[in-house]
SEROTI-696628 format. One record per residue (C-alpha): x, y, z; residue number from 1; chain; residue in three letters. Coordinates in pm, 1 decimal. Layout:
X / Y / Z / NUM / A / ALA;
...
This chain:
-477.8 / 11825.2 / -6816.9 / 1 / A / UNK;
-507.2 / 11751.6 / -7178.0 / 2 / A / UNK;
-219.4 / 11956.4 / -7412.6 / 3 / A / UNK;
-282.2 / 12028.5 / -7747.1 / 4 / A / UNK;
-32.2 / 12193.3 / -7985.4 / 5 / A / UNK;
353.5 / 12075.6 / -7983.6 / 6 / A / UNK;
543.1 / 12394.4 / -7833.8 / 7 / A / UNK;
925.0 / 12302.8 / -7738.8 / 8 / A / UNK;
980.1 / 12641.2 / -7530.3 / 9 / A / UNK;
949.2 / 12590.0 / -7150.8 / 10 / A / UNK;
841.8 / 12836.5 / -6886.9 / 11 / A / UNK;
1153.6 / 12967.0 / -6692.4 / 12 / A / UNK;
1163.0 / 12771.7 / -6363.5 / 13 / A / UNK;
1486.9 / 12761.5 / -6168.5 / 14 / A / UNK;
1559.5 / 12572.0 / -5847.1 / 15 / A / UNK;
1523.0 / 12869.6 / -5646.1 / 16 / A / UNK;
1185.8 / 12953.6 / -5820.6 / 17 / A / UNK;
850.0 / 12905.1 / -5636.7 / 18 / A / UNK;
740.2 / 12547.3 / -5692.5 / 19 / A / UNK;
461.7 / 12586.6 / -5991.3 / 20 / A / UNK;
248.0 / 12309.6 / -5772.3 / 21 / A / UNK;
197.4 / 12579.3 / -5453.3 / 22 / A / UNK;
343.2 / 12415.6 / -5146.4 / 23 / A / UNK;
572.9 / 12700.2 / -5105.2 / 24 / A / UNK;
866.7 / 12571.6 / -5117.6 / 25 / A / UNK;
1096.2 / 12568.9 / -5398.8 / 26 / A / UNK;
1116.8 / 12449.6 / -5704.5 / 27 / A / UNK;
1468.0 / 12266.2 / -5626.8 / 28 / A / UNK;
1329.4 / 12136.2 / -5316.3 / 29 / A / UNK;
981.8 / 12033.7 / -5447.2 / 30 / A / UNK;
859.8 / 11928.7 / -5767.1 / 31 / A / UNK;
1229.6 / 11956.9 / -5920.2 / 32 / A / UNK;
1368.6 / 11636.8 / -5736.6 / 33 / A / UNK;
1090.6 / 11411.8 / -5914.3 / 34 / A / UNK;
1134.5 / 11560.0 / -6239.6 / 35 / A / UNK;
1484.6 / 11527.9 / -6221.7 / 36 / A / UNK;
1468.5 / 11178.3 / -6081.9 / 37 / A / UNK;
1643.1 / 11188.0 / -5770.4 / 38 / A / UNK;
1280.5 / 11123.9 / -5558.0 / 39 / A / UNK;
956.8 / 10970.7 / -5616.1 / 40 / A / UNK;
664.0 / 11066.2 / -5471.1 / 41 / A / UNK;
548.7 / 10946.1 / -5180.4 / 42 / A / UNK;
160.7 / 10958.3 / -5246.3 / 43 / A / UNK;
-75.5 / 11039.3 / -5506.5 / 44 / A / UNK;
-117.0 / 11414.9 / -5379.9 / 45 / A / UNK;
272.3 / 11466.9 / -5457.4 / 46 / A / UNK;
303.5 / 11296.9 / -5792.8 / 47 / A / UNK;
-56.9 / 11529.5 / -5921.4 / 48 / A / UNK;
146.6 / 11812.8 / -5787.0 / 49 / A / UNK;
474.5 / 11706.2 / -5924.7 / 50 / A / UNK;
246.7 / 11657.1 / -6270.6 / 51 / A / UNK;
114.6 / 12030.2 / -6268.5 / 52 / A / UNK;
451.4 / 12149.9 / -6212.6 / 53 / A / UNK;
523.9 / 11920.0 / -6543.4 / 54 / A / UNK;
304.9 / 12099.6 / -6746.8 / 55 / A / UNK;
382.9 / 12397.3 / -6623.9 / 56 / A / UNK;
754.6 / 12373.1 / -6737.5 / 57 / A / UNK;
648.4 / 12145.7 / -7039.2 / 58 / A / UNK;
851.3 / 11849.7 / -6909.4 / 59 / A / UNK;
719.5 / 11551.9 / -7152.2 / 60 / A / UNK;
937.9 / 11288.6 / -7024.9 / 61 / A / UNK;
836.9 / 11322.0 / -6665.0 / 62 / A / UNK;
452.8 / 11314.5 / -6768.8 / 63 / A / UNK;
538.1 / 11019.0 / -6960.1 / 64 / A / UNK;
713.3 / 10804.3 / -6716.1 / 65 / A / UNK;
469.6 / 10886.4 / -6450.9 / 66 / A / UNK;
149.3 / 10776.4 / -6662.6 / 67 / A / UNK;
18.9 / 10400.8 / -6685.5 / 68 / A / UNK;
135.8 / 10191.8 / -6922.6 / 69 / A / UNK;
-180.5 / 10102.5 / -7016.4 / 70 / A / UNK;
-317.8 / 10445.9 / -7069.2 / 71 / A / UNK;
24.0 / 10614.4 / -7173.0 / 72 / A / UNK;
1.5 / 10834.1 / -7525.5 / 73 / A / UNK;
273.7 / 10775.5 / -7743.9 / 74 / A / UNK;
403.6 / 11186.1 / -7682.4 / 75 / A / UNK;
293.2 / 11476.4 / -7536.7 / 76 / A / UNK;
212.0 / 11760.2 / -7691.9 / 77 / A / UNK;
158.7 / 12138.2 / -7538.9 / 78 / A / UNK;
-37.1 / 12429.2 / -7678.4 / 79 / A / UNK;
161.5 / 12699.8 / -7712.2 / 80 / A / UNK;
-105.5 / 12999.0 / -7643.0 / 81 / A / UNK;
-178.5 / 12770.7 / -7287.9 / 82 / A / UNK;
-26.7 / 12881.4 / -6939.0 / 83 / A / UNK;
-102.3 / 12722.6 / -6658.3 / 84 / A / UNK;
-120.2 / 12988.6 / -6345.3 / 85 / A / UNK;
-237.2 / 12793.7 / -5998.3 / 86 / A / UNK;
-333.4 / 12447.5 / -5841.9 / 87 / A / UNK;
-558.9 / 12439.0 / -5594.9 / 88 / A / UNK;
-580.1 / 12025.7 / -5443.6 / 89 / A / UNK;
-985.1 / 12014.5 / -5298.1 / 90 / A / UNK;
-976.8 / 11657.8 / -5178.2 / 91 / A / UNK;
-781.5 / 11322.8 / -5160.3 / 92 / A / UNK;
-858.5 / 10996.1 / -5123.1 / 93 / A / UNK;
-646.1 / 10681.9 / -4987.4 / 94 / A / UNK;
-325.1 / 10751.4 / -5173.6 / 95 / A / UNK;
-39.1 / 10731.3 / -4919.1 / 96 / A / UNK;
202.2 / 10470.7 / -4907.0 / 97 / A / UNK;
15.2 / 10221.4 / -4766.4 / 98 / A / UNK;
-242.2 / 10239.6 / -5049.2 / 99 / A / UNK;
-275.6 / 10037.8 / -5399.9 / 100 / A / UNK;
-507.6 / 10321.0 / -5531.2 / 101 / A / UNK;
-602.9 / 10719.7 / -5512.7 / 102 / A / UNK;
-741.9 / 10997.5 / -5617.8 / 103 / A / UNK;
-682.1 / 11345.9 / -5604.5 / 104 / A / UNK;
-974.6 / 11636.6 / -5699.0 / 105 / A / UNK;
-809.8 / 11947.3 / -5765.4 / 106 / A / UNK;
-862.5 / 12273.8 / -5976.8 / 107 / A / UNK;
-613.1 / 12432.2 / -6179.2 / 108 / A / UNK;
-614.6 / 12775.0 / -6351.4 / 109 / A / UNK;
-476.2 / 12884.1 / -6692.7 / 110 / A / UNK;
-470.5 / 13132.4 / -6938.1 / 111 / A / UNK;
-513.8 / 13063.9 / -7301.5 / 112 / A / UNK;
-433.2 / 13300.4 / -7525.5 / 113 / A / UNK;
-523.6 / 13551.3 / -7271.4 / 114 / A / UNK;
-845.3 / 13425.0 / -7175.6 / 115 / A / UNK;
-878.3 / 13271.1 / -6825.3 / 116 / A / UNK;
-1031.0 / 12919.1 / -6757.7 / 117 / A / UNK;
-1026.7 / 12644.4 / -6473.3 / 118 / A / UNK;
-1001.2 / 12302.1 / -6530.3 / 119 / A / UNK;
-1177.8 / 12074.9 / -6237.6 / 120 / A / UNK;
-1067.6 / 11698.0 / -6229.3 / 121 / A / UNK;
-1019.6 / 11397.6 / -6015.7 / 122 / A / UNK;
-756.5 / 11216.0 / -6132.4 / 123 / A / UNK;
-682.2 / 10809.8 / -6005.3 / 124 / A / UNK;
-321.3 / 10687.0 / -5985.1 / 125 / A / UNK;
-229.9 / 10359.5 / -5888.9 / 126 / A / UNK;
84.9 / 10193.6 / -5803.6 / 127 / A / UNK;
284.1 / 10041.0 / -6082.4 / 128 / A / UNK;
659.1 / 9873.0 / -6056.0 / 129 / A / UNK;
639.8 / 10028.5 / -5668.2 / 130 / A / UNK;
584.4 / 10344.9 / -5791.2 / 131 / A / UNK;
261.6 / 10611.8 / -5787.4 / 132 / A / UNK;
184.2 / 10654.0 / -6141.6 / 133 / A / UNK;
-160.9 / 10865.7 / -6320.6 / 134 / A / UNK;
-385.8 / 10620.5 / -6434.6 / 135 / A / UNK;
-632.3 / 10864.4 / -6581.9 / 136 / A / UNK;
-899.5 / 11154.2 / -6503.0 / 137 / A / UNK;
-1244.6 / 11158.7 / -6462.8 / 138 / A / UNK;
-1348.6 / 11566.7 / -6550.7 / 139 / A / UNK;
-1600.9 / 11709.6 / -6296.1 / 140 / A / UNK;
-1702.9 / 12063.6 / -6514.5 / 141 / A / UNK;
């Protein structure tokens, strides 16, 4: 998920909220304990969900502690006419705790600036420092 545009306003998302990544659970319960620190994720699936929900609220310090060093931009901009609307997760591979490595293929939807679009990708994470961090995305439309 590439952003664009620098846009400081973030979409309203309280604990009680649906989780923006589509588990079903809440926001509070899901996705919000990473961002706010008090979890990791256990495997590669929940830290590219916990990474949608990111851009979903605009959260640029979560995206940037949970991306490689080595591949890490220096901020994170957002377009501001760009809303992301669902996640679907098509496959996984390796991933879970007792994996170095994974990927996760997924689809998520958007409008921007009122026009609909889909962006397919499978991105890799790796662990770094003990933890699953986004190494980087190879885009498969």
């Amino acid at each position: 998920m590439s952003p664009r545009r620098s846009h400081t306003q973030r979409t309203s998302v309280t604990t009680a909220s649906p989780c923006p990544c589509g588990t079903g659970a809440s926001y509070g319960d899901c996705c919000g304990r990473l961002h706010a620190g008090t979890a990791s994720a256990p495997t590669a699936e929940a830290l590219m969900r916990s990474r949608y929900s990111a851009f979903v609220i605009q959260d640029s310090a979560y995206l940037l502690r949970t991306w490689h060093p080595a591949t890490r931009p220096t901020v994170v901009d957002f377009d501001a006419g760009l809303r992301w609307s669902g996640l679907d997760i098509l496959g996984t591979t390796e991933g879970s705790a007792f994996h170095t490595t994974g990927t996760v293929t997924f689809r998520a939807r958007y409008t921007h600036e009122g026009q609909p679009g889909e962006l397919h990708e499978q991105s890799r994470f790796v662990q770094h420092d003990g933890a699953w961090v986004y190494r980087d995305a190879v885009f498969t439309r």
